[in-house]
C-alpha positions in Angstrom: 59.8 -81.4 -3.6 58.1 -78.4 -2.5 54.5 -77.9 -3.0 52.3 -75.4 -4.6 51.4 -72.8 -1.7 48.3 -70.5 -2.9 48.5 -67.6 -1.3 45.2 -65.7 -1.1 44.8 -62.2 0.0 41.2 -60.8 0.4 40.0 -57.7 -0.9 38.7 -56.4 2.1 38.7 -52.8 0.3 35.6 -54.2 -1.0 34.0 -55.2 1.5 34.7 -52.4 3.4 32.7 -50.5 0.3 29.7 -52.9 1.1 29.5 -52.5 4.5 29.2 -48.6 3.6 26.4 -49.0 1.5 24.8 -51.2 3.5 25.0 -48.5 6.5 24.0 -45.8 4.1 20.7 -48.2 2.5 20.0 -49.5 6.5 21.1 -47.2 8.5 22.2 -47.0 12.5 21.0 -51.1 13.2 21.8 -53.5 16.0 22.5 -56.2 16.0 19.8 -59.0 16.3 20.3 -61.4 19.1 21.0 -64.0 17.0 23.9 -62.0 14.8 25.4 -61.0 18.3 25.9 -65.1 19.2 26.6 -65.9 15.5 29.6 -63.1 15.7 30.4 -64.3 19.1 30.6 -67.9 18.3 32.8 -67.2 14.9 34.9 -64.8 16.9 35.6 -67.5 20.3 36.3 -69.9 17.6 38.8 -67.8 15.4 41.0 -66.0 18.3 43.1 -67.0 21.5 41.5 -65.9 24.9 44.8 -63.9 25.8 44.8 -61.6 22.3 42.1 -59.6 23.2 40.5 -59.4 20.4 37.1 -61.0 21.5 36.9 -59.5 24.5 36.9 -55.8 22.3 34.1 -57.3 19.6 32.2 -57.8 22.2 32.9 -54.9 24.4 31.6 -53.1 21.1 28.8 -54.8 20.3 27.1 -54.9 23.9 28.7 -52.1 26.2 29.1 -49.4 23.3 26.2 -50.5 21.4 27.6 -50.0 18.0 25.5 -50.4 15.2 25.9 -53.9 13.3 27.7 -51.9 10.2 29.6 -49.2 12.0 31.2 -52.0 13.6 31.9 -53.9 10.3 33.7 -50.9 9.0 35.7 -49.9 12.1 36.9 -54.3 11.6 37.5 -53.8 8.2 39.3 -50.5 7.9 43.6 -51.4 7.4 44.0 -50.5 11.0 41.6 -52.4 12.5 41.2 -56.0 13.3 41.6 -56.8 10.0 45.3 -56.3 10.1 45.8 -58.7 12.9 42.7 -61.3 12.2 42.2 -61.3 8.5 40.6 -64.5 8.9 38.2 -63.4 11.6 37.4 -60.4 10.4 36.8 -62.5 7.0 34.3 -64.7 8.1 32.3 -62.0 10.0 32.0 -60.1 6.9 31.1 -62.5 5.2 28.2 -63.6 7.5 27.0 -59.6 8.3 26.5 -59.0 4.6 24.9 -62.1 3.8 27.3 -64.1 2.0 27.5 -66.9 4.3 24.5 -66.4 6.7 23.0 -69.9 6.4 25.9 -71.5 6.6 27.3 -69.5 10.2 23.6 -71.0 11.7 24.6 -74.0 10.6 27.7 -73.8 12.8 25.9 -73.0 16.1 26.2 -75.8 18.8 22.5 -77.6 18.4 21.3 -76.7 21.6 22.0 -73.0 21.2 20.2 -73.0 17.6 17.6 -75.1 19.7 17.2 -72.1 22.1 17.5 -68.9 19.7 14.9 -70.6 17.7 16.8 -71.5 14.6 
């Protein structure tokens, strides 16, 4: 017997259109300490150290300095990250445009929530 599989594909087309808003309403901003570690922990968690893939988030977020929804966008566009980390990409979205913002904090190791303060 083979089971019921439910195959979910997100609609990152519209979060791509939020993220574009959300530049256009807030402008060129960083990102806040505490968003940097948040995307940092969600993105050691979600990869494989010999991908790549954090080693470029964060090579854009502190080298090149891109602003917090510049960055979404260049994740989310269909040749970005998205197309190899869906679920990465994902969860950071998710997290940058407030959907799951409490719940990311949540995730921190204590002792780093202890020392960012949250």
């Amino acid at each position: 017997m083979t089971e019921d599989l439910e195959l979910i594909i997100p609609d990152f087309s519209v979060l791509y259109r939020k993220s574009i808003k959300a530049l256009k309403t807030y402008g060129l901003v960083s990102f806040t300490d505490l968003e940097a570690v948040i995307v940092g922990h969600i993105t050691s968690l979600e990869t494989e150290r010999i991908d790549g893939i954090a080693d470029r988030i964060v090579y854009e977020i502190d080298d090149l300095q891109i602003p917090k929804y510049a960055c979404l966008m260049l994740w989310l566009n269909p040749f970005g990250i998205s197309s190899h980390r869906p679920k990465l990409i994902l969860r950071i979205a998710k997290f940058l445009l407030g959907y799951t913002t409490e719940e990311e904090i949540k995730k921190l190791p204590s002792k780093l929530r202890a020392d960012l303060g949250v």
